[in-house]
C-alpha positions as CSV (number, residue, x, y, z in Angstrom):
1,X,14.1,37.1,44.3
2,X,14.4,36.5,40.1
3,X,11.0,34.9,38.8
4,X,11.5,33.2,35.2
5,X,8.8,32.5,32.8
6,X,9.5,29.1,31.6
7,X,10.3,28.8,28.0
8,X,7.7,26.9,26.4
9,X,9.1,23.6,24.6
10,X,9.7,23.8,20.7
11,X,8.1,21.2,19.4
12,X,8.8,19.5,15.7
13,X,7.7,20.4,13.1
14,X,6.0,16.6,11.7
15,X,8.0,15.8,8.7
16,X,6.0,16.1,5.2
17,X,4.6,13.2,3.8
18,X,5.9,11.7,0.9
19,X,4.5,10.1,-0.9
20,X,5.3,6.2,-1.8
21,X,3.9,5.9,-5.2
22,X,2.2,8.8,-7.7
23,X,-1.0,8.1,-10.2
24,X,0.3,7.2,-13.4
25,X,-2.8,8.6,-14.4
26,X,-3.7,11.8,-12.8
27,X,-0.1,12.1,-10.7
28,X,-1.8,12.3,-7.6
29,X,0.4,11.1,-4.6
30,X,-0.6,7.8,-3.1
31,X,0.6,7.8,0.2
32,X,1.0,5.5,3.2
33,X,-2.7,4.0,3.6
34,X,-4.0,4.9,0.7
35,X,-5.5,2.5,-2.1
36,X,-3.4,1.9,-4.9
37,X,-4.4,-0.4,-7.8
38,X,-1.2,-2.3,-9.9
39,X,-3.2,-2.6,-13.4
40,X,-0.7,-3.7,-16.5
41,X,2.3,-2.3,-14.8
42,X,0.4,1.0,-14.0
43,X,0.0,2.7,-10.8
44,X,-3.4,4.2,-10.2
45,X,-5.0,5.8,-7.3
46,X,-8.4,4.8,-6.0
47,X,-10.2,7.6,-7.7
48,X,-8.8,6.9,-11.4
49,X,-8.9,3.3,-10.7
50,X,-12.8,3.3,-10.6
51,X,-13.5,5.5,-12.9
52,X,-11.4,3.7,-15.6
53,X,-12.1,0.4,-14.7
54,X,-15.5,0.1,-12.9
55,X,-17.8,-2.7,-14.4
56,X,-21.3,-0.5,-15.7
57,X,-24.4,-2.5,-14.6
């Protein structure tokens, strides 16, 4: 009698994110779910976006 080991499945590999729009000030990726801000025909990320534009109380 021939015994097999089953060959496990191959999986795929998840396909690297890219990402939709990059920080025009720090040229981060801003990917799918992230925050991005639209600010004078800039692009900035969440991060940038506060700290340039945050009102000081």
């Amino acid at each position: 009698m021939l015994f097999m080991n089953p060959v496990p499945e191959r999986r795929a590999e998840p396909e690297e994110s890219v990402p939709i729009f990059r920080c025009d000030d720090c040229g981060e990726g801003i990917y799918h779910g992230d925050g991005a801000f639209f600010i004078s025909g800039l692009v900035y990320c969440e991060e940038c976006a506060e700290f340039r534009f945050r009102r000081l109380v």
